[in-house]
C-alpha positions as CSV (number, residue, x, y, z in Angstrom):
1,X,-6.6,-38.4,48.7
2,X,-8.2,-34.8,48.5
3,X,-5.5,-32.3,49.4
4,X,-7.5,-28.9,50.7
5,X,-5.0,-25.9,50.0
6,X,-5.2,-22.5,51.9
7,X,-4.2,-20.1,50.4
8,X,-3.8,-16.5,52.6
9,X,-2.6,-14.4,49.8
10,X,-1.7,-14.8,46.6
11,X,1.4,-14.4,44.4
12,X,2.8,-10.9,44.3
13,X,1.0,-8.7,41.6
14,X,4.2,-8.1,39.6
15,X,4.8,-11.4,39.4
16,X,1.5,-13.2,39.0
17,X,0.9,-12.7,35.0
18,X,4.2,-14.5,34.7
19,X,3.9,-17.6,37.3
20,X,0.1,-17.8,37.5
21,X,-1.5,-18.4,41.0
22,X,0.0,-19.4,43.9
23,X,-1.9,-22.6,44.5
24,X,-0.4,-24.2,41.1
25,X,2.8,-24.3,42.2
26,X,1.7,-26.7,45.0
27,X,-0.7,-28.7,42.7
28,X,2.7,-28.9,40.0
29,X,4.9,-30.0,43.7
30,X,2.6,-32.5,44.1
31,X,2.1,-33.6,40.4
32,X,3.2,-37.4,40.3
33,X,1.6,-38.2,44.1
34,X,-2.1,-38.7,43.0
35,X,-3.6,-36.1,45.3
36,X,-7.0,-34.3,44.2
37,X,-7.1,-30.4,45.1
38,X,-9.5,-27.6,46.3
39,X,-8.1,-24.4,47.1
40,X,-9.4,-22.1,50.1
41,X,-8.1,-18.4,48.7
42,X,-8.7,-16.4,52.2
43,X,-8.1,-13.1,50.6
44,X,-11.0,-13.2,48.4
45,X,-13.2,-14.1,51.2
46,X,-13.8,-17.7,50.8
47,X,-14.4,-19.5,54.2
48,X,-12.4,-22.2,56.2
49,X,-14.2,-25.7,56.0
50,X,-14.4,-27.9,59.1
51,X,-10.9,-29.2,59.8
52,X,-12.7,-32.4,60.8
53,X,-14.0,-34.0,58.1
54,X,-11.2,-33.6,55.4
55,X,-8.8,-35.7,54.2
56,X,-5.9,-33.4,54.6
57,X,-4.6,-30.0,54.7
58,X,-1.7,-27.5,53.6
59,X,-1.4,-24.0,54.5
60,X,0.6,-22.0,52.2
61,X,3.1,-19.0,52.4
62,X,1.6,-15.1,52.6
63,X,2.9,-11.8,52.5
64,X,1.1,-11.5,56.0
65,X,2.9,-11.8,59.6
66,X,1.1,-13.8,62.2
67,X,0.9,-10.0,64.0
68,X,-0.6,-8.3,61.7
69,X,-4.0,-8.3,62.6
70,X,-6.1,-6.6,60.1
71,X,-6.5,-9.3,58.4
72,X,-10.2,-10.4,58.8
73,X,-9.3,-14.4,58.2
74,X,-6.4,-14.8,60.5
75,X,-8.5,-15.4,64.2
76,X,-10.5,-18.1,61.7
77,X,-6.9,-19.6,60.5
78,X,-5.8,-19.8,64.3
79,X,-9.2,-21.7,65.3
80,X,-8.8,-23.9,61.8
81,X,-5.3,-24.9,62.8
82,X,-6.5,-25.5,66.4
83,X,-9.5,-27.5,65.3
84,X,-7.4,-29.2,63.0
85,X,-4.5,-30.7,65.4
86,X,-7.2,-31.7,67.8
87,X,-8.9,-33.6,65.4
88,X,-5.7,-35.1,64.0
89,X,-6.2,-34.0,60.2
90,X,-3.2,-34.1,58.3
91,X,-1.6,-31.1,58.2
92,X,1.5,-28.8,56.5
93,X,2.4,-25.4,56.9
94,X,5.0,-24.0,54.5
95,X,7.0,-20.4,55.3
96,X,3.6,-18.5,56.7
97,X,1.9,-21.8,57.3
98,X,5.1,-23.2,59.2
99,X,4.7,-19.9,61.5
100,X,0.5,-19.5,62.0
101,X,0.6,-23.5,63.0
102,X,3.7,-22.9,65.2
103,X,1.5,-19.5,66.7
104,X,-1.9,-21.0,67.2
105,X,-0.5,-23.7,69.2
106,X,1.3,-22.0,71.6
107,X,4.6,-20.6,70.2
108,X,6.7,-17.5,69.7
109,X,6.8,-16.0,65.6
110,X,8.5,-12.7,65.0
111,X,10.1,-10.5,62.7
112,X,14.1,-11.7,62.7
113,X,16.9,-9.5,63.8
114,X,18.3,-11.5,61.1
115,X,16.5,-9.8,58.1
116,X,15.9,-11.3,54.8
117,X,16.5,-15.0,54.3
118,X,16.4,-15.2,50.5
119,X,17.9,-17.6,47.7
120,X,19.0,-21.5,48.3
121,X,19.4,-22.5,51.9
122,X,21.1,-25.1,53.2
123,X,19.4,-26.9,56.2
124,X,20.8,-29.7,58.8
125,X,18.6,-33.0,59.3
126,X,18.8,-32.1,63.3
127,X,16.7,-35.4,63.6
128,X,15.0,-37.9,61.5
129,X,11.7,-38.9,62.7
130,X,10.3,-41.6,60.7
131,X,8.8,-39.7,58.8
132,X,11.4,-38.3,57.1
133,X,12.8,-40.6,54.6
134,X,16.5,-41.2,53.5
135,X,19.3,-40.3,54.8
136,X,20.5,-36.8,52.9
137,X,22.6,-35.0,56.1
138,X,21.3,-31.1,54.9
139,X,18.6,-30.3,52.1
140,X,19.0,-27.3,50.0
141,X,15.4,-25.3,49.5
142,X,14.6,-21.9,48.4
143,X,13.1,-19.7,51.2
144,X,11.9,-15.8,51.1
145,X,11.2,-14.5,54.9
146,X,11.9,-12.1,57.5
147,X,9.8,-14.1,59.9
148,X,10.9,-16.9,61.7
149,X,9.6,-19.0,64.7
150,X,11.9,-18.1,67.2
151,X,10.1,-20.4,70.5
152,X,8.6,-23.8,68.8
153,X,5.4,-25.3,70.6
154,X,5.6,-27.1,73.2
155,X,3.9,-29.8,70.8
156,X,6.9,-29.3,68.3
157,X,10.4,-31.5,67.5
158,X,12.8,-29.0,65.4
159,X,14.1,-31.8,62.5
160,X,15.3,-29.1,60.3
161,X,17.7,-26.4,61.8
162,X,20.5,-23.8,60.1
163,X,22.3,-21.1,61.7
164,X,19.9,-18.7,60.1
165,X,16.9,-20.5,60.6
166,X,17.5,-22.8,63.9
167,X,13.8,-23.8,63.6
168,X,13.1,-24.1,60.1
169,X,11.2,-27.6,60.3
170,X,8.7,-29.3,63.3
171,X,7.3,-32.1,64.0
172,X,4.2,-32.1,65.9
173,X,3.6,-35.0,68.9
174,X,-0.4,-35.8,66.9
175,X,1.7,-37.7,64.3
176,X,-0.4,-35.8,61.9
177,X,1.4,-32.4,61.9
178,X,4.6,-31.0,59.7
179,X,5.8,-27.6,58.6
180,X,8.5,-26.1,57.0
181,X,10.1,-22.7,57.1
182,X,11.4,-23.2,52.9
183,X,9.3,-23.1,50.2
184,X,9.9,-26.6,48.3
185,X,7.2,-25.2,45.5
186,X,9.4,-23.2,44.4
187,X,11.0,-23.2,41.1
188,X,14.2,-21.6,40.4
189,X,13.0,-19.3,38.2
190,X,10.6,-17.6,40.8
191,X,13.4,-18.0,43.1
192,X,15.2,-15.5,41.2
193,X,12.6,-13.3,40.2
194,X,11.3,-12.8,43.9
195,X,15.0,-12.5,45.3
196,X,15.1,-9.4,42.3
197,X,11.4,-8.3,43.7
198,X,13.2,-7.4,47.1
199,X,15.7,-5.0,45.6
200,X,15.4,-1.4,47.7
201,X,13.5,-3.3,50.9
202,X,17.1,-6.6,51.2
203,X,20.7,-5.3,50.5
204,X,21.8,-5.9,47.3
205,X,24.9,-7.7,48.6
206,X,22.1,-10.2,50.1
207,X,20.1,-9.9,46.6
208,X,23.6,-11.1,44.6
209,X,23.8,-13.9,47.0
210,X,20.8,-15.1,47.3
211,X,20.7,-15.3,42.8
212,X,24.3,-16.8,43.2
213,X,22.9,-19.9,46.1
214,X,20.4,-21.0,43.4
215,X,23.5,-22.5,41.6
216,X,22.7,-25.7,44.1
217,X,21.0,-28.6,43.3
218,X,17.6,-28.2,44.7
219,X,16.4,-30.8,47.1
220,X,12.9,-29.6,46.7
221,X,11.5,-32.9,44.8
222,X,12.5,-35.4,47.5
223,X,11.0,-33.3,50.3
224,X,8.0,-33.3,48.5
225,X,8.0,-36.8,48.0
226,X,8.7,-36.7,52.1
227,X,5.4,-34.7,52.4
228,X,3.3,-36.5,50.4
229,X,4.1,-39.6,52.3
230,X,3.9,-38.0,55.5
231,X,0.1,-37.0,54.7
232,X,-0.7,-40.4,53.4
233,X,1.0,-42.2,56.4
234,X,-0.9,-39.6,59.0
């Protein structure tokens, strides 16, 4: 199976000689499952295929906000997405992706009250469609965000939830639809280093924290497994 990745923007420019492009970390996530891979990069003016005829999609995280709106490809992204749930192509959004999908179908994304979600969380299996495997009660995956989906689509379950994030996984009702608030490509080393990248814009309490939580076990590798199967099965 060809996986197409879009990629918004790209791994933060102090970081990017260090953990290469942003789109690896997702071909590394997906390493043992088989997939093939293009890559869409949106900030370098590339253009979106027709949803339609591929075999499946992922749309990764950005440093944009659904709002901001100078952003030439983000009307495009909206009509992809749109195009791409009517047509029933397998789709995943992660952190960014999780909120554009949640946005072009009809619900509410917006900068947090909460602030900064950074580090290790821990989220609650809320409910466990069949397509989410096992039987783990709570999965811990790194996240960096200020966004969150604060009114899922109508189309949306919420199967992952946590008091900071109370919508931080949906289901869509296609069957062919899943998205994540977490980043499960993430290793822990650029875990750490992008919880250290928001020093002066996250309180350092949050900062020591967030370095602290990435003492957990990651569950990052059996969500992916979850993902992979998901985009085989739609």
């Amino acid at each position: 199976m060809k996986l197409t990745l879009i990629q918004p923007t790209d791994v933060p420019a102090p970081l990017r000689d260090r953990f290469g492009a942003y789109h690896l970390m997702f071909e590394r996530m997906f390493g043992a499952e088989g997939f093939a891979f293009e890559t869409i990069k949106l900030s370098e003016g590339q253009k979106l295929p027709d949803p339609a005829g591929l075999e499946a999609t992922l749309i990764m995280g950005s440093a944009a906000g659904v709002y901001d709106t100078h952003y030439e490809w983000m009307a495009p992204l909206r009509d992809y997405i749109r195009a791409a749930y009517a047509a029933r192509t397998p789709m995943v959004g992660i952190c960014f992706g999780h909120q554009i999908m949640a946005d072009a179908l009809g619900g509410d994304v917006r900068k947090s009250d909460k602030g900064w979600g950074l580090g290790r969380h821990v989220y609650g299996v809320r409910s466990r469609p069949a397509q989410l495997g096992g039987d783990l009660p709570e999965f811990a995956i790194a996240c960096s965000h200020q966004d969150q989906v604060i009114t899922p689509p109508g189309e949306a379950e919420t199967f992952l939830a946590s008091d900071f994030t109370p919508h931080a996984g949906l289901l869509y009702r296609n069957g062919a639809a899943i998205s994540l608030q977490p980043h499960p490509e993430f290793a822990d080393d650029y875990t750490l280093a992008l919880a250290e990248l928001r020093r002066g814009k996250a309180p350092d309490e949050l900062i020591e924290q967030a370095i602290a939580s990435v003492s957990r076990q990651s569950d990052s590798a059996e969500i992916a497994g979850y993902l992979a199967a998901f985009l085989r099965r739609a």
